[in-house]
N, C-alpha and C positions, 0 to 999 in steps of 0.2 A: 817867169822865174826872175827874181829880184836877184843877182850876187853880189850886189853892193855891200850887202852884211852878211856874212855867215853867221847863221843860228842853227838852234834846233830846230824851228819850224822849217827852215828850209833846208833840213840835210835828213831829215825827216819825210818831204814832202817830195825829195827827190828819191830818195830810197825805194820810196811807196812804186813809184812811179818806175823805176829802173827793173823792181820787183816783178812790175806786169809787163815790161814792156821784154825783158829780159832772161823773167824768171823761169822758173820750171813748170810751172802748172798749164800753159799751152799747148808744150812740146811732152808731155807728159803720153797724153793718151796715145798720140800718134804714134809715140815715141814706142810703146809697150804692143802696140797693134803692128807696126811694119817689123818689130825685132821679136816677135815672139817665135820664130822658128828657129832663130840663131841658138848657136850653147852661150853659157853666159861671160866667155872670155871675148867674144864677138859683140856681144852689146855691149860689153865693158871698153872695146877696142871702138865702137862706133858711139858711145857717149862721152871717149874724151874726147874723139876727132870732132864732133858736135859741140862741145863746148867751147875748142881752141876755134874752133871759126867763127863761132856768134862772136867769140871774145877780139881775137882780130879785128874783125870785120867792123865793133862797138868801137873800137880805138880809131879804125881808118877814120870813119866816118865823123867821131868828136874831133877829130883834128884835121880833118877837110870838111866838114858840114859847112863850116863860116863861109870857105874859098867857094865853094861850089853854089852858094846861095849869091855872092857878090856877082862871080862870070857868068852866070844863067840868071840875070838879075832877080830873084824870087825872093817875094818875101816871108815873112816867119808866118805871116795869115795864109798863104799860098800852100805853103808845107803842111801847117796843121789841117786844113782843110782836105788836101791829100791822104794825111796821113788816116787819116777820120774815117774818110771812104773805103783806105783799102784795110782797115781794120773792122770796120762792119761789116764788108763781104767774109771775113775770117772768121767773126764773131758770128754771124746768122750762118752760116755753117757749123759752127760747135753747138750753139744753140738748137738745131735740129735732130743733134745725137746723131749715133752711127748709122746712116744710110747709105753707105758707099760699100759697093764691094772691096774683099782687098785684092791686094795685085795677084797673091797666087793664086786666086780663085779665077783670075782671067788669065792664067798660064803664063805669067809673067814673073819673070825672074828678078830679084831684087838684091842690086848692090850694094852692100854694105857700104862701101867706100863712096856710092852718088848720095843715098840716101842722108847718109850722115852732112854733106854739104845742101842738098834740097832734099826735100823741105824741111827736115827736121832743123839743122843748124840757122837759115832763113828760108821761108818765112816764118816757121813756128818758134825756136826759142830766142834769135833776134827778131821782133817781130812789130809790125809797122808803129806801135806805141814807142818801141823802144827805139826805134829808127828815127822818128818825128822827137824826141823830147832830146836826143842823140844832138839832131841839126840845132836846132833852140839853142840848147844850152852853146856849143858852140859859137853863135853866133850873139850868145848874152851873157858870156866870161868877161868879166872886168880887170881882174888881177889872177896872179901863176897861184896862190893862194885855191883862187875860183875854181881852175882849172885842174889843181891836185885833186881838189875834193871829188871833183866829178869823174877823173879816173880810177883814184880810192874807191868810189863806190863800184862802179865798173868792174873793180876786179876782188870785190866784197862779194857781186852778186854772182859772177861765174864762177868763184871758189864754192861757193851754194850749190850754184849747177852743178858745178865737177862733184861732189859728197853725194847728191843725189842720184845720180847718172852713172857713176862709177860700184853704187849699191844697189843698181834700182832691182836685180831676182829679191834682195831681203824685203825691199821695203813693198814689191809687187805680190808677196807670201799676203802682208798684211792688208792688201787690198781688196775689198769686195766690187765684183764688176759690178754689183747694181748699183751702190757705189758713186765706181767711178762716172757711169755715164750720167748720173743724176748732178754729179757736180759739175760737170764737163756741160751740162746743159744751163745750171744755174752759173756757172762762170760764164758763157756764151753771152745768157741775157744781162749780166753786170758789165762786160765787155762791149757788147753793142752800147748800152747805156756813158761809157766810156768815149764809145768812137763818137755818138751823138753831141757828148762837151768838145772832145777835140773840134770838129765839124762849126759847131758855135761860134766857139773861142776864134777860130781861125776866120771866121766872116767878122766877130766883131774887130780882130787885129787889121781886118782888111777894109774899115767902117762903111762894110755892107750892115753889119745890127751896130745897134748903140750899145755901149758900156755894161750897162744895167742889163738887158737880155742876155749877153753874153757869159752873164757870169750868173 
């Protein structure tokens, strides 16, 4: 990411990007599968605890990503290649649709108050796309201009989360499971496709590939 110039193509292309890495449609399914026993003032109660911690946790990180890449000397090809990886493993899991029991089916009681910190709030709705573009940018802000932008958006895309999260019994009326899991399976395979560029991009920053491959 260029912030030498603010434009549309890049407040645009970080959007996109904050959207998937941040947005709701990861933490969606999980999100309606671990809280469907609750009444809907308890989902309501664990969708904003969910969102105030992606949200937190997106600020710590743009304003320590930079420090933490300098003391751990790592570079921006190091991160994305990380981030790549552990965003495949999340993505070829959604990709395979629901195979997993749930917890109460194995007699296991479920916290509202853990769950809404894992996994729902990370690794699904902060989620390694958003974590990896989180460090990046961090470490490629040039001016406080740079740096408004990208917590503006940050707190553009958690007020998202919060509207969705805080409605999700109306907008789950309007949802059909076959649905859901059909998308939950074609976002999985766009996502992988996702973590495959980050994975790239991050050997070409690292000139493990050439320029040209990478992109």
């Amino acid at each position: 990411m260029d912030f030498s110039v603010i434009d549309t193509g890049l407040v645009t292309k970080l959007l996109l990007l904050l959207l998937i890495g941040m947005g709701p449609k990861i933490a969606l399914v999980p999100f309606l599968e671990m809280t469907k026993n609750f009444d809907a003032k308890t989902k309501v109660a664990i969708g904003k605890q969910m969102v105030l911690i992606a949200l937190v946790a997106a600020l710590i990180i743009f304003a320590a990503g930079s420090l933490l890449m300098r003391l751990l000397h790592i570079t921006g090809g190091a991160v994305a290649v990380a981030g790549g990886i552990v965003l495949a493993l999340l993505a070829l899991k959604m990709a395979a649709g629901p195979t997993e029991k749930a917890h109460e089916d194995l007699g296991i009681a479920i916290d509202p108050a853990k769950i809404a910190v894992f996994p729902l709030a990370v690794p699904y709705l902060l989620n390694p796309v958003g974590i990896t573009v989180l460090i990046l940018a961090s470490d490629e802000v040039v001016s406080i201009a740079s740096a408004a932008l990208v917590v503006g958006l940050i707190l553009v895309v958690a007020a998202f989360d919060y509207l969705v999260f805080t409605n999700i019994d109306t907008l789950a009326k309007r949802m059909k499971p076959a649905s859901l899991v059909i998308s939950e399976v074609v976002f999985g395979i766009l996502l992988t496709a996702v973590a495959v560029q980050l994975f790239v991009s991050g050997l070409g920053r690292l000139g493990i590939l050439t320029a040209t491959a990478a992109h």
